[in-house]
N, C-alpha and C positions, 0 to 999 in steps of 0.2 A: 814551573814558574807561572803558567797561564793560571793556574788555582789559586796562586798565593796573589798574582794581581788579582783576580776576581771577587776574591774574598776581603782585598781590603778596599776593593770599588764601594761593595756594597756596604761595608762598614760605613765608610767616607757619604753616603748614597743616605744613610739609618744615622750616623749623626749631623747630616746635612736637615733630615726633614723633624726629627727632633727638636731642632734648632729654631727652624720656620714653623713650627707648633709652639713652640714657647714662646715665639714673639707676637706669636698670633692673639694668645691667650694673655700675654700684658698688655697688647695694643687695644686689648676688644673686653678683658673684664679689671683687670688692673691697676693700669696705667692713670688715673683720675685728669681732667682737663678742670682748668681753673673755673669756681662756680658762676653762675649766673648774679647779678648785681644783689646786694644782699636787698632785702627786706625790711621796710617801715614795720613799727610794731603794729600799728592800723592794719595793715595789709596781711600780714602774718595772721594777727584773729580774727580779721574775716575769711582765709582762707580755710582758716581751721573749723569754722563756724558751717562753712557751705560743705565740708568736708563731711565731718560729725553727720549731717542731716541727710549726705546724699548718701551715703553709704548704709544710713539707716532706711529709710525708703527704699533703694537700689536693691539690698537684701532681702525683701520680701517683696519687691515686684519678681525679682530674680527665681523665687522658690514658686510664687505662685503660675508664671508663665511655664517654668516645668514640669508645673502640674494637671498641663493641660494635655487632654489625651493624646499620641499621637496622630498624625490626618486628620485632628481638627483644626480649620484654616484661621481660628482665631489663634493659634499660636505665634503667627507671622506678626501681626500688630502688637502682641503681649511682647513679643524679644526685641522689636524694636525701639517699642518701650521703652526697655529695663536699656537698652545702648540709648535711647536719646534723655535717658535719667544722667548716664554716667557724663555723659558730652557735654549738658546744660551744668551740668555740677563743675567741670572741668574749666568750664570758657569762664561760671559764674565767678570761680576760685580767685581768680587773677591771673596775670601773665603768663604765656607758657613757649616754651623752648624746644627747637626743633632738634639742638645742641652740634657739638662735632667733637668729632672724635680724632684718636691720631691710628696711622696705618704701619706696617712691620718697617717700615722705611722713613717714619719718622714724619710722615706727610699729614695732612689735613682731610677729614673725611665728615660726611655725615653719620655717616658707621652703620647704614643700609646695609651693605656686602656684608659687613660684620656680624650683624644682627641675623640675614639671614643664615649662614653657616652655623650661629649659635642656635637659632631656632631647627636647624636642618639636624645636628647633633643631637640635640634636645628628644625629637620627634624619634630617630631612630632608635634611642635607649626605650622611650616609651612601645615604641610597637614590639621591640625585643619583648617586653614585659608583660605587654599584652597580652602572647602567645602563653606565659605561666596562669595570668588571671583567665584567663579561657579555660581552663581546666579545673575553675577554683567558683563553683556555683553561687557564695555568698557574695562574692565578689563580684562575678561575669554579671549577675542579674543587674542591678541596678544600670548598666552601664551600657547591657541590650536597649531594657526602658530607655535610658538617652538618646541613642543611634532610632530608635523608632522613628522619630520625628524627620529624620533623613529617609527612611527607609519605606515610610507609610506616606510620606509627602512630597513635595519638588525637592529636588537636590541639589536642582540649583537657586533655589530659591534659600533656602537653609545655607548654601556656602555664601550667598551675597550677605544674609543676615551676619554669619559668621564672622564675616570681611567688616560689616560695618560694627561689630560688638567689637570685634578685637581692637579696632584703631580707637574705639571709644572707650576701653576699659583703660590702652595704656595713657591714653591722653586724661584718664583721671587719677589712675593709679602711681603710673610712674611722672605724669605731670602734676596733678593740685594737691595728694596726696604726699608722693615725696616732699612736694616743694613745703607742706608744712610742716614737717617731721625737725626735732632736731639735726641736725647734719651724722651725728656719731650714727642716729638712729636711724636714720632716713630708710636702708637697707630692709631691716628686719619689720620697720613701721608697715610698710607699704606695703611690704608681703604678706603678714600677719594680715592685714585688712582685705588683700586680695583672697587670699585663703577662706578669710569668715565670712565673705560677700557668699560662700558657696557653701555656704553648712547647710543653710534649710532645701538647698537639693537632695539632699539624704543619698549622694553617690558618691561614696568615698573617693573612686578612682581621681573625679572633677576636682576634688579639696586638692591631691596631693599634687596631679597636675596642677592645681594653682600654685602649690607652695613652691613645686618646682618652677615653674615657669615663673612665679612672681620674683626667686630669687636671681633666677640668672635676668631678666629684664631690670630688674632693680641694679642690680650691679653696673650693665650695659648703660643703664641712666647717671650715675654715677661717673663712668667717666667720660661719658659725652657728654653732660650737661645739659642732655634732652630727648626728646621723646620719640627721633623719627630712628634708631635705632631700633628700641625698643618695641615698637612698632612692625618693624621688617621681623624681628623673631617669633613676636605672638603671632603676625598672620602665617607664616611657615610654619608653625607648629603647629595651632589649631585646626588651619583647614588642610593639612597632613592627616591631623588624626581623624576629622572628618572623613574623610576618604578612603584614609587607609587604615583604620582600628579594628571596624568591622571585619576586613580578611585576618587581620593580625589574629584577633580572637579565635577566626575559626579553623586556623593552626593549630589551637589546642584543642579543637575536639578529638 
């Protein structure tokens, strides 16, 4: 009798947390909150217009800062750069939304917690990954190159940059970016663009982290109806893998 209760504790225990994972995952990528006030057509092409230019600038300040050798100290001022390119683009855009979101219980949220558990999720599949790309040369290399710049330089000088790119990529990406997008499209726009900001890095790993992380922050903007979610998950995830990518990797040696 003790085994047959025990066993259907745990049952009861595994579709209890089942349960609170699925509301989790409607309340934080799902669930949409009603949009932000819609848009003048003025407004709309101007937004598009500061969009179009900043993300054309932005991509090749962005390639050429991580072109610069690592432990040279002009890299500090090149990456804050390419984040106060993304910022100025962002404020220039028009209006932006901090948004809110709803929680498993039906409540009102900024969607902080939320954002960061998606970004904490996020981070841990990446470092899982990590450990196969460590063993995969064509791969690992460009990606050592990145980490130099931590590695050769302050660390914590690099994780404040970090700090300041992240809160200024989603404030353009999932803020002026989204907001110009058709709504069907909003999703796939924003990430798409997030993505190609990082092609002239030539590190493939940085593309796909972007694609992945611009979709699930795109989503999180989607039904919060703003940016400080989205926000909470990029800075979890990036300065995660800052920190922790370089051991990840060298797992797979």
């Amino acid at each position: 009798m003790p085994e047959v209760t025990t066993h259907r504790t745990s049952r009861l225990g595994l579709g209890r947390g089942v349960s609170e994972l699925r509301a989790f995952v409607e309340a934080a990528l799902l669930d949409p909150v009603d949009e932000p006030p819609m848009q003048t057509g003025r407004q709309l092409l101007r937004r598009r217009i500061v969009v179009v230019v900043t993300i054309a600038v932005g991509a090749v300040a962005l390639g050429l800062a991580l072109d610069i050798a690592p432990g040279d100290v002009s890299f500090y001022p090149a990456a804050l750069g390419v984040a106060a390119l993304w910022m100025v683009g962002a404020v220039a855009s028009g209006p932006l939304h901090l948004g809110r979101g709803r929680t498993r219980s039906g409540g009102g949220s900024r969607g902080v917690l939320q954002g960061f558990l998606l970004g904490l999720g996020l981070l841990v599949v990446f470092l899982l990954g990590a450990v196969v790309v460590g063993r995969i040369p064509v791969l690992r290399r460009p990606v050592d190159d990145l980490l130099a710049h931590a590695a050769h330089g302050s660390l914590p000088i690099v994780a404040a940059i970090t700090f300041v790119n992240g809160v200024a990529e989603e404030l353009f990406f999932r803020g002026a970016v989204y907001s110009s997008s058709p709504r069907r499209w909003a999703i796939p726009v924003s990430t798409l663009c997030y993505a190609a900001s990082t092609l002239w890095s030539g590190v493939p790993l940085l593309t796909f982290g972007a694609l992945c992380l611009g979709l699930l922050t795109s989503a999180q903007r989607r039904v919060t109806g703003g940016v400080a979610g989205p926000i909470a998950a990029h800075l979890t995830w990036s300065l995660g893998m800052l920190l922790l990518l370089g051991p990840a990797l060298s797992l797979g040696d």
